[in-house]
C-alpha positions, 0 to 999 in steps of 0.5 A: 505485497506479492513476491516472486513465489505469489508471481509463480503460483498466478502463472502456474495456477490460475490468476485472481479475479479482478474487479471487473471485466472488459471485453471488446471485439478487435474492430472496437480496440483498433478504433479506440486506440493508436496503431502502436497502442493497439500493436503493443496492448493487443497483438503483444508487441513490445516498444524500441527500449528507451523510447517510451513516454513514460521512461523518464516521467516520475511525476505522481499519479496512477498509470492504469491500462491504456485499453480500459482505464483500470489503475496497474501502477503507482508512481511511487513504485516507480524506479530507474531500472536502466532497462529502457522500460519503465520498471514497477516494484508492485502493482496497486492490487493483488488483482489488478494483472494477470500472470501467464507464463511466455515460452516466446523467443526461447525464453522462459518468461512471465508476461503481464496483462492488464486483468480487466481486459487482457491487455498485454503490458510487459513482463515480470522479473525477479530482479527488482529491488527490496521489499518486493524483489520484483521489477514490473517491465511495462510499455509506455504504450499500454499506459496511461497516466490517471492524473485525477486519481492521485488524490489518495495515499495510504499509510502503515502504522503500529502503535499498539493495539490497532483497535485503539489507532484504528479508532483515532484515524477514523476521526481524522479530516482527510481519512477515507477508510482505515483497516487493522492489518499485520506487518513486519513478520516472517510467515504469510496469511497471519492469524491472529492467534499466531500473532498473539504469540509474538513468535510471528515478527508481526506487528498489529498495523493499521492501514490508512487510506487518505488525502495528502491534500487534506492531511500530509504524511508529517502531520498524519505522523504528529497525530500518530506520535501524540496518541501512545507512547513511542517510548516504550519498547514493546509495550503499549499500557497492559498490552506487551510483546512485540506485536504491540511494538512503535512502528512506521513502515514507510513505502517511499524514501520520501516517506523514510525521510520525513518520518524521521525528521518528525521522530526528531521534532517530536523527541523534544516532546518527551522525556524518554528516547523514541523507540518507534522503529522505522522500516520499509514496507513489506508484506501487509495483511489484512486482519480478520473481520472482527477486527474491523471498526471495532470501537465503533461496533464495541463501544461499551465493552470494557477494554473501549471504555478504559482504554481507547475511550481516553485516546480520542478524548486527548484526540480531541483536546489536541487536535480538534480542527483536524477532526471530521465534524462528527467526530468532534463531540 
């Protein structure tokens, strides 16, 4: 999750390298777009406040870049600032805009432009609300609303080791793609010799990339629940310390509300309290590369056989029609 500081350090020092790059002549931008898109996108203008599209829109969807289509903004970091903007507390990519800093009108600001094609958005401040602390001031007119991107959704959990839960998503109908990560800590760029010391705050995380169409977040949850032990603080099997600590980070308070209805649902299912803590999303790291697919790379290594070998055979046995087709055998 970028913060002011990373938002200072783009500006000052040169931006990522986005994905891909757009480039158009002037003559090309004012055919594709209306006179006050290419006014606002192209020559850094900034609409009347309170009269944009998308100020009192919050329906779900993907806001990408009016000029090249590029995913910005995710509805669901979407808030009322009373601004007369629509206000963003992230984008969907650390590379998906491009910071430089605006001396315009007297003011010290930073502008934000689309880092696929340059097109100009708004500005950022450090104003907005927890975790990020930023409000992403947009204008509608460099917007549009990618209505058929809405079909993915991630989700951040920790229940122990993350080789074990990375192993159980990946079988799950509905999940594109799962990556082992940390969260929840206190220092930025975690290793995970760092972590290991539990000194960090960190917990091992994964991060689930999946269709709510296909698995909604309750019963994503359920699954979560039914594979470790919510119970014990701290501490999944052999494996202790607060790395290893139950934990839902939610990213929406529709995701905080739902998490602890299922925390309530679930408690009737065990003898021992829920421990699991639930907090917001802050900033997530993703874990090195060994760390990826790592049952799937290192099947017959010991610590696979004892332990996570076991969870997706209990998968199995509770979850069969949730399973993807390969992973039912």
């Amino acid at each position: 999750m970028l913060t002011w500081t990373d938002v200072i350090k783009f500006a000052n020092n040169g931006n990522p390298q986005p994905d891909r790059r757009v480039e158009k002549s002037e003559a090309e931008w004012r055919e594709i777009l209306s006179p006050e898109q290419f006014q606002i996108a192209r020559l850094k203008g900034t609409e009347r406040a309170g009269t944009g599209e998308f100020c009192e829109r919050h329906e779900p969807g993907l806001y990408g870049c009016v000029c090249c289509g590029t995913p910005l903004f995710d509805s669901r970091v979407k808030f009322e600032s009373g601004t007369g903007w629509p206000s963003f507390g992230q984008p969907v990519k650390e590379n998906a805009i491009k910071y430089e800093k605006d001396t315009s009108y007297g003011m010290v600001r930073v502008e934000v432009m689309c880092n696929t094609c340059d097109a100009h958005q708004g500005h950022v401040f450090p104003d907005g609300p927890e975790p990020s602390g930023l409000r992403y001031c947009i204008n509608s007119a460099s917007m549009q609303l990618l209505e058929d991107n809405t079909s993915e959704a991630t989700a951040v959990l920790g229940g122990g080791c993350f080789w074990c839960t990375e192993a159980v998503y990946q079988r799950i109908e509905g999940v594109s793609h799962v990556e082992s990560g940390y969260s929840g800590g206190t220092i930025k760029n975690p290793t995970y010799r760092e972590i290991g010391t539990g000194r960090t705050g960190h917990a091992e995380v994964i991060k689930i990339t999946y269709n709510p169409e296909v698995l909604n977040y309750a019963d994503l949850l359920r699954i979560f629940f039914s594979t470790h032990d919510p119970t014990t603080l701290n501490r999944q099997g052999y494996d202790t310390g607060t790395q290893y600590r139950s934990v839902i980070f939610y990213q929406s308070e529709e995701e905080e509300k739902t998490a602890r209805e299922v925390i309530e649902e679930m408690s009737d299912y065990f003898d021992d309290p829920i421990v699991t803590e639930v907090s917001p999303l802050g900033a997530y790291y993703q874990a090195e590369d060994y760390h990826q697919n790592y049952y799937n790379d290192n099947t017959g290594q010991p610590y696979c056989q004892a332990i996570i070998s076991p969870k997706l055979n209990k998968l199995r046995a509770l979850f069969k029609d949730r399973l993807k087709a390969t992973a039912e055998s």
